[in-house]
C-alpha positions in Angstrom: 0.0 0.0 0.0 1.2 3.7 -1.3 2.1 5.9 1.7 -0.8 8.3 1.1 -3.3 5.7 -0.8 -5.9 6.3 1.8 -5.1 10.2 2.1 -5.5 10.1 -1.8 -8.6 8.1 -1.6 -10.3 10.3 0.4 -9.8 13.5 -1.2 -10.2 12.6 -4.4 -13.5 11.1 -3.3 -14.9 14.3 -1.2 -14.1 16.6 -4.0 -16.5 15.0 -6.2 -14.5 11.7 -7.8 -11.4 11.9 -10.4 -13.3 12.9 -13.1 -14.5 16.4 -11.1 -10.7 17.1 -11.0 -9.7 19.2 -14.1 -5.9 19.9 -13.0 -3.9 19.5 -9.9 -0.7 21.7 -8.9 1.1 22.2 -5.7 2.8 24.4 -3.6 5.1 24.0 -0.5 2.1 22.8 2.2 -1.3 23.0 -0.5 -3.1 20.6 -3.0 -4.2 23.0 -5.5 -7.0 21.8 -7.5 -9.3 22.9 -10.1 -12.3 21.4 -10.1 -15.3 21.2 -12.9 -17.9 21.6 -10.7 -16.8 22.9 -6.8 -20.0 22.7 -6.0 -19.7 18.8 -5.4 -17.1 19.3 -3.1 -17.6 18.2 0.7 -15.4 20.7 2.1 -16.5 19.4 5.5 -15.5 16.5 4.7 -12.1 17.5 3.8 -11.4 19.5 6.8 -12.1 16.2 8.9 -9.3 14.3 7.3 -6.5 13.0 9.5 -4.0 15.0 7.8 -5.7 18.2 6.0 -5.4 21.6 7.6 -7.8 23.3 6.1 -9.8 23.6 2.9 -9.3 27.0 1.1 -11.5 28.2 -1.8 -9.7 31.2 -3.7 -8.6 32.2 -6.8 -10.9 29.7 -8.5 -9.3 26.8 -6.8 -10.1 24.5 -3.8 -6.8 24.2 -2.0 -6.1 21.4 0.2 -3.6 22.7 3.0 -1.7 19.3 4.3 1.8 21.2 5.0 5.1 20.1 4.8 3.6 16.7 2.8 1.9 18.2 0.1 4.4 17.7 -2.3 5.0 13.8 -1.3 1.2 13.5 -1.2 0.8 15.1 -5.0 3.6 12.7 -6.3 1.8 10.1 -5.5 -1.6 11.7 -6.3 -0.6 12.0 -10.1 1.5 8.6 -10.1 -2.5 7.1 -9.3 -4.1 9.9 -11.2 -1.5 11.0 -14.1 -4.4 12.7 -16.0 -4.8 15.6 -13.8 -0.8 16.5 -13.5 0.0 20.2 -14.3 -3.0 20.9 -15.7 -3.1 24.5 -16.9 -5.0 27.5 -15.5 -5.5 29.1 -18.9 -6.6 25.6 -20.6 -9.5 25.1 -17.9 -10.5 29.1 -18.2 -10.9 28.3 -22.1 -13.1 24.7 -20.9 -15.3 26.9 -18.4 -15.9 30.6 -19.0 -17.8 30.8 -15.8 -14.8 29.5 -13.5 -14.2 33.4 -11.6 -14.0 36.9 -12.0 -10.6 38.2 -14.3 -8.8 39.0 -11.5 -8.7 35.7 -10.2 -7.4 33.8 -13.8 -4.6 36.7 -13.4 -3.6 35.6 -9.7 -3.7 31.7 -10.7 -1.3 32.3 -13.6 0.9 34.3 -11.2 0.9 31.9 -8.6 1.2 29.0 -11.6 4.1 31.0 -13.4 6.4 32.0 -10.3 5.8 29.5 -7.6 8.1 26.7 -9.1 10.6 29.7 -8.5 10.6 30.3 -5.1 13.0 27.2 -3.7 15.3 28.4 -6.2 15.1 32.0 -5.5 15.3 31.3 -2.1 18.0 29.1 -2.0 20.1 31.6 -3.6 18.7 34.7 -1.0 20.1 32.8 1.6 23.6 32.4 -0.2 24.0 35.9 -1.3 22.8 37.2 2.4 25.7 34.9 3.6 28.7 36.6 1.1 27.7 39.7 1.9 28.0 39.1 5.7 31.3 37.5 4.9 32.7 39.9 2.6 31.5 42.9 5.4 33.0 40.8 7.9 36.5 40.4 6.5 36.2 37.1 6.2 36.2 36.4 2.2 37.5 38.7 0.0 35.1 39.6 -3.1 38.4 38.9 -4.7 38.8 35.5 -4.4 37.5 32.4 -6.3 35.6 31.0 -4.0 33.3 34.2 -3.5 33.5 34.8 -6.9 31.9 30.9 -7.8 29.5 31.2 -4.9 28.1 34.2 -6.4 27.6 32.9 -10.0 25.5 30.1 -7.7 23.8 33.3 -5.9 23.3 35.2 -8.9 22.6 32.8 -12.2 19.1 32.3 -10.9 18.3 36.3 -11.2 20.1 37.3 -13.9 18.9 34.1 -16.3 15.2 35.3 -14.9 14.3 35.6 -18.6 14.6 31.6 -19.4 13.6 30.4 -16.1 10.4 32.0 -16.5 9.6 31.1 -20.0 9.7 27.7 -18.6 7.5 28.2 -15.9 5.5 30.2 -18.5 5.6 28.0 -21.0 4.2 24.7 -18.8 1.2 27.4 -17.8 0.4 28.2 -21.2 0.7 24.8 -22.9 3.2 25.7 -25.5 7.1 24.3 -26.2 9.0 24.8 -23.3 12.2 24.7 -25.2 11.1 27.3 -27.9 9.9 29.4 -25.1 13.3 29.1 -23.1 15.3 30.0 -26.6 13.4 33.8 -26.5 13.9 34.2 -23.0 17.6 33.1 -23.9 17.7 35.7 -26.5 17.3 38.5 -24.2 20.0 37.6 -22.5 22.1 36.6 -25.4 25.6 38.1 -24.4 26.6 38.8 -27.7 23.1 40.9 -28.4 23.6 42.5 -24.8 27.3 43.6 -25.8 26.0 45.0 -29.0 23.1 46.5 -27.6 25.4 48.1 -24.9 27.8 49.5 -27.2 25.5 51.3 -29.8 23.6 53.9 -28.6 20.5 53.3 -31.4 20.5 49.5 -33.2 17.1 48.6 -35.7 15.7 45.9 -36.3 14.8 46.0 -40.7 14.8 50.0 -39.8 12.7 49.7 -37.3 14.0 51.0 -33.4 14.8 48.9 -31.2 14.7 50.0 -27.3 18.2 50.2 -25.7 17.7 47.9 -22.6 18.8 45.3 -20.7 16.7 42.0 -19.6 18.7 40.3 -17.3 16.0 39.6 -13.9 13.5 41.0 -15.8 9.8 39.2 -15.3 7.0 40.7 -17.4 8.9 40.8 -20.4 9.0 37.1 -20.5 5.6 36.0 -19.7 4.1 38.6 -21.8 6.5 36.7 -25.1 5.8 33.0 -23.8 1.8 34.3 -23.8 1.7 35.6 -27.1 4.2 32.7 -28.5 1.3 30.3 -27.4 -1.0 31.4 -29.2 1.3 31.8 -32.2 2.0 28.1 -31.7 -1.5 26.7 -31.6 -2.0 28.9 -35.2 0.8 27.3 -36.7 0.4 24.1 -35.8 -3.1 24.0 -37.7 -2.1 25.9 -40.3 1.3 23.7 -41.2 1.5 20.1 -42.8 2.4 17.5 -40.3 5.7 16.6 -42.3 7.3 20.5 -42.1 6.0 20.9 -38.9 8.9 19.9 -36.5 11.2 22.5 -38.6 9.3 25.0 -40.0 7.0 26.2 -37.1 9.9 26.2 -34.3 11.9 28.8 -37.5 8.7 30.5 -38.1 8.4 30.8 -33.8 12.1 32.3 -33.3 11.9 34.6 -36.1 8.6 36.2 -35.3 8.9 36.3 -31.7 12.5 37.3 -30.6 12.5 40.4 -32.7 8.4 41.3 -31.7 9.5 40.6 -28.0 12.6 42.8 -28.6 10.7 46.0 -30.3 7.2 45.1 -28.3 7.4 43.1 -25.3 10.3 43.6 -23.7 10.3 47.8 -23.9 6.4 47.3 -22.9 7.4 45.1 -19.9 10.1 47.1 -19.0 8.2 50.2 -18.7 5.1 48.6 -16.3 7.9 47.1 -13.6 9.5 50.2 -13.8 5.9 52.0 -13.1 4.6 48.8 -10.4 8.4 49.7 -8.7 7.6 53.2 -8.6 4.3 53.1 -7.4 5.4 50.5 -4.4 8.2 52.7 -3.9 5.4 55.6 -3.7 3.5 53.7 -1.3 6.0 52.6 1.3 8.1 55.8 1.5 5.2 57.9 1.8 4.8 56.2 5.6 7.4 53.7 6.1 5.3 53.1 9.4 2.2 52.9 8.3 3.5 50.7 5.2 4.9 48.1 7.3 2.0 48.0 10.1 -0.4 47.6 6.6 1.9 44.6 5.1 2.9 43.0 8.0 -1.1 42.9 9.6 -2.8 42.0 6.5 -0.4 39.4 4.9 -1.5 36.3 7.2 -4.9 37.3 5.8 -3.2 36.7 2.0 -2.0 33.8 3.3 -5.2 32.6 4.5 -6.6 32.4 0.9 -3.3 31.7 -1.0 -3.0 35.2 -2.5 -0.1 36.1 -0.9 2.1 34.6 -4.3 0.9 37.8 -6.2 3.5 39.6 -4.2 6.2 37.7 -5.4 6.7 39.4 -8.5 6.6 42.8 -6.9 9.5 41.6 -4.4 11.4 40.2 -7.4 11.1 43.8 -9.4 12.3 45.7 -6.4 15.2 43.6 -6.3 15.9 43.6 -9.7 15.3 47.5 -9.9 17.0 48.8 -6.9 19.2 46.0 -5.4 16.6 45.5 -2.7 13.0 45.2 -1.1 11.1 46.7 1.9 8.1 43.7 1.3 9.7 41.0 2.7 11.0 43.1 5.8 7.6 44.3 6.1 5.9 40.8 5.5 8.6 39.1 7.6 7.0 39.9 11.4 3.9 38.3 9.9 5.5 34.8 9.7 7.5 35.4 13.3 3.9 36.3 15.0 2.3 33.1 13.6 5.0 31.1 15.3 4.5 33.1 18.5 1.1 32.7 18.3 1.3 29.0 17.9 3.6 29.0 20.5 1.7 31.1 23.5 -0.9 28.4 22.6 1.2 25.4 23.1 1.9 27.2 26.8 -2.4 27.3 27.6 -3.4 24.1 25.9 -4.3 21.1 27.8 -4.8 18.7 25.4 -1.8 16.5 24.9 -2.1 15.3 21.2 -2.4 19.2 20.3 0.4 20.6 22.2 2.5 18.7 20.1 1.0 20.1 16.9 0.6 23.6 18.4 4.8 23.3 19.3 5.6 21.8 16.1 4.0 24.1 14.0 5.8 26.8 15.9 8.6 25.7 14.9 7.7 25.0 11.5 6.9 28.6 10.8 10.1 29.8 12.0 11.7 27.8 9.4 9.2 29.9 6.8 6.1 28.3 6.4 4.0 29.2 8.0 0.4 27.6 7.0 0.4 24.2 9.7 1.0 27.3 12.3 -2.1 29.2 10.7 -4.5 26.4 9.6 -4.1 24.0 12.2 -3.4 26.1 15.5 -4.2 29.9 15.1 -7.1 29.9 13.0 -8.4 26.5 14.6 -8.6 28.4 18.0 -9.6 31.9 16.3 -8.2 34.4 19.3 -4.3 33.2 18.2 -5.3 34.9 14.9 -5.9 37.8 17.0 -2.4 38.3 18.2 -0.7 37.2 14.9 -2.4 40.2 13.0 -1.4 43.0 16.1 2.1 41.4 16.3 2.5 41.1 12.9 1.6 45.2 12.2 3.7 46.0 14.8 6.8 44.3 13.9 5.8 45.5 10.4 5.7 49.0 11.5 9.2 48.7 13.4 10.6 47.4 10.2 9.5 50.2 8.5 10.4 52.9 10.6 14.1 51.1 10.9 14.3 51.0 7.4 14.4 47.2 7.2 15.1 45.6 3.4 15.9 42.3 2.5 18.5 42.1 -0.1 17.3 39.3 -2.3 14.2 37.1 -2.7 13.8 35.2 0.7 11.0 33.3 2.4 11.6 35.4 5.9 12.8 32.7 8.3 15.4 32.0 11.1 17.5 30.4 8.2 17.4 33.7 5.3 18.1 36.2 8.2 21.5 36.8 5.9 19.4 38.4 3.5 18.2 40.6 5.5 22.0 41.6 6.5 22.5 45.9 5.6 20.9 49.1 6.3 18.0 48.3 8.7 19.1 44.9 9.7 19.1 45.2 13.5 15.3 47.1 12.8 14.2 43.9 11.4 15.7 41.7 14.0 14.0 43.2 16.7 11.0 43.5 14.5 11.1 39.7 14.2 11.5 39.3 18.1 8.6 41.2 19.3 6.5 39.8 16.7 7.4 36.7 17.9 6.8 37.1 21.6 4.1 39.5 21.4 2.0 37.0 19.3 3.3 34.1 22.0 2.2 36.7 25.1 -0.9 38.0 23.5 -1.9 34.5 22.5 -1.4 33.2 26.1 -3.3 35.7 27.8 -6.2 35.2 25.3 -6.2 31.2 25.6 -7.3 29.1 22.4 -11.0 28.4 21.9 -11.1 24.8 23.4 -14.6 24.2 22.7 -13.4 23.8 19.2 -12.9 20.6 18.1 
């Protein structure tokens, strides 16, 4: 018997059978799954399942929350099931018209597009936080090899942006991933970036061409991958099966480079530089008020799995000005869950429970955060309380202490190194009294036991 057979079994069965399933994705601690019809869903059901969190509706999908299994548990979902692997978001938009309102289709192919990202992006936070607290400390030289190797490790992730996301892109909008990987690849071409950099005007058959660069650029790539799909599905009916392997990927390269070169990328360019601005607008207009706002409301995004539309905003900043106030604000948020879940371990009598309410403390100290949320703060409702006051105050010291991160992070006890400049020791005691207010605040308020 599978590991999760009966898990498996069970949802599949209380979401309205297999054939209810249109696609399934995941993410770090959810099932993600669109279904035909959500109205045949038990959610009830679902929520009284050994293992599952909570059941979240939002953003036209019914996400399972499992935690740190989710991603064993949808292996072996699709290994049973391979017919509802990676479906795409825009695929079952085009099957049913009536799935949710615009803006919802836009924050499923956000979280769809970026979310296989993040461990990457990360990953190298945390490495890059680390040279630069070495190199500050004296201890390696930017000069040497090693610094200079762990950086290319640190920094290939951002600057090859372009193709990483084209084959992200490309899975979300059903079209060749290699094809798709090539234009992001040309934007970054070093030969065309040399060129580009040494002429001050350059045309494409007299046409101008924008003088820019794309390296850790975002929209420019979804927007080509987007419009190369739909290129791709005309050429494929419009071209005999025998010239097809060779003429449409020619026809592909040759349209879409140059369009996304005169079209997308300048176009792309120009609305990250304006979303950068307007953010920048935002949070230096009251750094205090910025951070209390971010760092109260983002266990609410959380709650409904929004909070992956602020990735690419965190990913611009970083990109456009070396560095980001969002995570420093959104950082307290994850510190107070684990307070919160932690001032409940202290009140709770029930055995069983105090073990979950501990180790999910603990969990969301290491960055994620939803077995904290789903199964202890929001469980006992007053925890959620103190996580939303913490969290805005620790967001509001990390505003007024001028608290960036310095690359894409997850805010945890292990990316701390990101975090490591101007406004570090803000953020650290941002972190803390999140972290203990939520535990203090949650103690004194004493979980809802009738819940069961």
């Amino acid at each position: 018997m599978a590991q999760y057979e009966k898990l498996i079994t069970d949802i599949v069965g209380n979401v309205g059978g297999i054939d209810n399933i249109s696609s399934a994705t995941h993410c770090f601690t959810r099932l993600r799954l669109i279904l035909r019809d959500p109205a045949r869903a038990d959610k009830d059901a679902l929520e009284g399942l050994a293992k599952v969190l909570k059941v979240v509706e939002a953003n036209g999908q019914t996400q399972v929350v499992i935690g740190n299994e989710a991603s064993a548990v949808y292996d072996e979902m699709v290994e049973t099931y391979p017919t509802i692997a990676g479906g795409s978001v825009d695929e079952v938009i085009e099957e049913d018209e009536e799935q949710g309102p615009a803006w919802q289709r836009v924050l499923n192919i956000i979280a769809s597009v970026f979310t296989p990202t993040i461990p990457a992006l990360a990953g190298a936070g945390v490495i890059k936080g680390l040279l630069v607290l070495l190199a500050t400390t004296g201890v390696l030289a930017n000069t040497t090899g090693t610094y200079q190797i762990l950086n290319a490790a640190a920094d290939a992730v951002f600057y090859f942006m372009p193709i990483i996301l084209a084959y992200t892109a490309a899975k979300v909008f059903k079209c060749d991933a290699v094809i798709s990987m090539t234009i992001g690849a040309a934007l970054v071409y070093p030969s065309l970036v040399t060129f580009m950099a040494e002429n001050e005007a350059i045309t494409f058959l007299g046409i101008p061409v924008i003088n820019t660069t794309y390296g850790s650029s975002v929209i420019p790539t979804i927007l080509a991958v987007w419009a190369y799909s739909y290129l791709e599905r005309a050429l494929n009916r419009v071209i005999p099966a025998i010239m097809k392997s060779v003429v449409a990927p020619m026809i592909s390269l040759i349209v879409m480079v140059p369009l996304t070169l005169l079209v997308f990328g300048p176009f792309g360019n120009y609305t990250s530089v304006a979303v950068g601005n307007f953010f920048q607008m935002i949070t230096s207009f009251s750094p205090l008020l910025a951070g209390a706002f971010f760092g109260g409301v983002y266990s609410i995004l959380v709650m409904f799995g929004m909070h992956r539309a602020l990735v690419p905003i965190g990913i611009n900043e970083v990109s456009a000005y070396g560095s980001t106030t969002l995570w420093a604000f959104t950082g307290p948020s994850n510190f107070s869950q684990a307070g919160a879940a932690f001032g409940t371990f202290l009140r709770l009598k029930d055995k069983e429970m105090r073990s979950v309410a501990l180790s999910a403390a603990l969990t969301a100290l290491f960055g994620i955060t939803e077995p904290a949320l789903y199964g202890v703060n929001l469980k006992y409702k007053r925890p959620m309380i103190a996580v939303v006051i913490a969290g805005a105050v620790g967001g509001a010291i990390a505003g007024v202490g001028g608290a960036r991160a310095y690359a894409v992070a997850i805010p945890s006890i292990l990316t701390l190194p990101t975090f490591f400049g101007e406004g570090f020791a803000a953020f650290c005691i941002a972190i803390v009294v999140a972290f203990f207010g939520a535990a203090a605040l949650a103690f004194i308020l004493g979980p809802d036991e009738n819940v069961r």
